[in-house]
N, C-alpha and C positions, 0 to 999 in steps of 0.2 A: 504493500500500500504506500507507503513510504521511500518507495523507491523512485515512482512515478513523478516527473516533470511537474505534471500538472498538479497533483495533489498535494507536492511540497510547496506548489507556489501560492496555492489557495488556503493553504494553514497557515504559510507565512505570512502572505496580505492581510490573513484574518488578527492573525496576534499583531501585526505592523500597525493596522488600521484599531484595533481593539485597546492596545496598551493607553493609547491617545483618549481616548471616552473614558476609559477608567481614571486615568489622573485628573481631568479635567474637574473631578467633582471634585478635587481638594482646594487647597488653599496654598500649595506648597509653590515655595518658591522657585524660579528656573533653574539655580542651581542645584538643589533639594531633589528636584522630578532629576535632572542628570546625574546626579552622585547614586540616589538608588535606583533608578533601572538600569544605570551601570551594574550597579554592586548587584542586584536580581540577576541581570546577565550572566557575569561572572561565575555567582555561587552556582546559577545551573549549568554554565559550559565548564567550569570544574570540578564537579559531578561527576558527569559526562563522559569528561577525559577520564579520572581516577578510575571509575566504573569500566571504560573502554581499556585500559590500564595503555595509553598512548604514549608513547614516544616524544622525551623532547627535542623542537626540530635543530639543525645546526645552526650558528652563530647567527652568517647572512641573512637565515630567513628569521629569527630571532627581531633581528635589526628592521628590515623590510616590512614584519606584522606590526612592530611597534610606529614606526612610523605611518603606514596606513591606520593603528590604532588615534593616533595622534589627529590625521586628519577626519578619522571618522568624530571623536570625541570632539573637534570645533562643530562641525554638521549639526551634528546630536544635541550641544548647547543650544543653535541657532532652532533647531527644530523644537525644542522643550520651550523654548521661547515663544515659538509662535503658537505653541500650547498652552500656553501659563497667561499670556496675552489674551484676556477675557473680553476687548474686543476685536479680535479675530476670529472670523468663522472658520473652522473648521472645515467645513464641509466647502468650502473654496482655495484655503492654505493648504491642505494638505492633499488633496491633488495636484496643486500643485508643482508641490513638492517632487511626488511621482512621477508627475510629467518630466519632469525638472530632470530626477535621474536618470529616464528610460531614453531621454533623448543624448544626453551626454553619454552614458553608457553606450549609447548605438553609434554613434560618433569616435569614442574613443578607442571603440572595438574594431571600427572601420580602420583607426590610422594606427593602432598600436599593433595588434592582431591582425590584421590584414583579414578581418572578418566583413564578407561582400553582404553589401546593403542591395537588398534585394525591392523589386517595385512591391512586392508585398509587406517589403520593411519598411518603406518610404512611407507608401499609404497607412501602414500602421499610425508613425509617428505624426502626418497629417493629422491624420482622427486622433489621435493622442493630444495635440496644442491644440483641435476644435472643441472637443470635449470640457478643453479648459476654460478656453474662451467666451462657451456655454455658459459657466457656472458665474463669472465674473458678471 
């Protein structure tokens, strides 16, 4: 079940999209919401690893996670932000947001990866910025 594309991507959007409604009804501050679903993260993907009994990776990649850790943890503020930000809609920020990734992502997989943007990925990404444009 778990193995499947699809069904990983529609639990993750679920918990992606889900984490975001549940803090909203706090009070907590933006850096408060990013210290603990940092620290939530953690304790589960150290679990995880202990329970998977995983290997730790060499130096490079040591260096390389940290510093993608580094830039995801700026993201993550700015995203807790426009969560905590009680006049921002939700339901317009944080698509987004989304939009925001799938389009760099397909971009950067184009010139880093030499991954071919296909007219079905084009059109995707089309309908991906109307959707947004929609919402606005």
């Amino acid at each position: 079940m778990f193995n499947n594309i699809f069904v990983l991507a529609f639990v993750a959007g679920l918990c992606f999209a889900g984490w975001p409604i549940v803090i909203r009804g706090t009070n907590l501050d933006t850096i408060w919401v990013a210290i603990l679903i940092s620290l939530g993260a953690s304790v589960f993907a150290i679990c995880i690893a202990i329970g998977k009994k995983v290997a730790i990776p060499p130096t490079k990649e040591l260096i390389i996670g940290i510093i993608a850790g580094l830039i995801n943890g700026f993201g993550f503020l700015l995203y807790s932000k426009l969560i905590t930000t009680k006049s921002v809609q939700l339901s317009i920020a944080l698509p987004l947001v989304a939009v925001t990734l799938v389009i760099f992502v397909a971009v950067a997989g184009f010139i880093i990866y030499k991954e071919p943007i296909t007219l079905k990925k084009a059109i995707g990404l089309i309908g991906a910025i109307t959707a947004v444009a929609f919402l606005n």
